[in-house]
N, C-alpha and C positions, 0 to 999 in steps of 0.2 A: 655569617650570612648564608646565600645560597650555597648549593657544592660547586664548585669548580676545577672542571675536566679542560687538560690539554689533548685537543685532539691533531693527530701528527698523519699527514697523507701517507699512505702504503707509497712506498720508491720501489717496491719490487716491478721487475719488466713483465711478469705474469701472474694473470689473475689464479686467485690458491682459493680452493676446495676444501673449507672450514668443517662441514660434513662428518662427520666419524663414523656416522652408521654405515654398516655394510646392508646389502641386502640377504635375508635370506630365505629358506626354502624350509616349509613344514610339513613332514611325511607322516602318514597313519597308515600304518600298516596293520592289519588283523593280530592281537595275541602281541605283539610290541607297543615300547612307550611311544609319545609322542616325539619324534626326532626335529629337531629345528638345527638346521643345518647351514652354515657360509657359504654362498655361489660364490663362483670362481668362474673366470671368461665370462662375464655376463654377455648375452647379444639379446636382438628381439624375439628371438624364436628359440633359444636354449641355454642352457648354461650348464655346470657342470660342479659336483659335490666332494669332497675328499673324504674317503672313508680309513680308519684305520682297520690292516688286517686285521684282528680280531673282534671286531662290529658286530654285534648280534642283529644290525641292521642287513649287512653284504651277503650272507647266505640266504637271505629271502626275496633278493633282488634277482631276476637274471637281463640276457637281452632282450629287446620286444617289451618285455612287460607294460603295461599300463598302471599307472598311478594317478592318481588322484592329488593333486597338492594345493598349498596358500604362500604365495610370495607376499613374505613380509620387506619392502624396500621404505623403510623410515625417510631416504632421505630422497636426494633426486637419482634416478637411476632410471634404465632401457627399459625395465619393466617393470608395468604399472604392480600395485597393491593387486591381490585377488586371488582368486583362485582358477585353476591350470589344469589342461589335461596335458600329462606328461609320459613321454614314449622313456625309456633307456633304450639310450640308442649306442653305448657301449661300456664295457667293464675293465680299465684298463691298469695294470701294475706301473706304480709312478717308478723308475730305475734309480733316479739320480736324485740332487738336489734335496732341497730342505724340506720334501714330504717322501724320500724313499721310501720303498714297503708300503707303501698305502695303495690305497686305490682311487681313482678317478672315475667317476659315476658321471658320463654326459648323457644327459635329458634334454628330450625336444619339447618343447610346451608351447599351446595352444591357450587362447585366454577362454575360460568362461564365464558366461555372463551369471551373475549374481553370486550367493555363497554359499558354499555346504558349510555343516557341522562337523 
């Protein structure tokens, strides 16, 4: 006959974040590929990219800089889909833990209305 599914209530004491996508950040920079890159610290106003030292991306970045970007957040996340004016607002050496030797790239981002190319 039909299918027949046992369906069993969740007993967990906390609701769980089935979600997998992360959200992330797509850079265009002049003369480089397109970089699409995992935020990290997400908030509403910035978030924050791990670069590895050797990045053909990190030599063309400094502080101050303005960028131009598109947040791609597939799932629910602080910051909507779109495109960003974004500050680096610093370049920092990770020391320890499981991104030593990288870099940390935080960016302040402002929303813009509509979309570039």
């Amino acid at each position: 006959m039909g299918n027949n599914f046992i369906i069993r209530s969740d007993k967990r004491r906390e609701d769980r974040k089935y979600d997998l996508a992360e959200p992330l950040v797509e850079l265009r920079i002049p003369n480089l590929p397109v970089y699409q890159l995992k935020l990290y610290d997400v908030s509403q106003h910035g978030s924050g990219v791990v670069l590895k030292p050797d990045s053909r991306l990190l030599p063309q970045i400094s502080v101050g800089q303005e960028l131009r970007v598109r947040v791609l957040a597939p799932g629910v996340s602080i910051l909507e889909d779109g495109d960003y004016d974004a500050t680096v607002e610093h370049l920092t050496e990770v020391k320890t833990g499981r991104f030593n030797g990288h870099y940390v790239v935080g960016l302040s981002l402002e929303k813009k209305k509509g979309f570039w190319l």
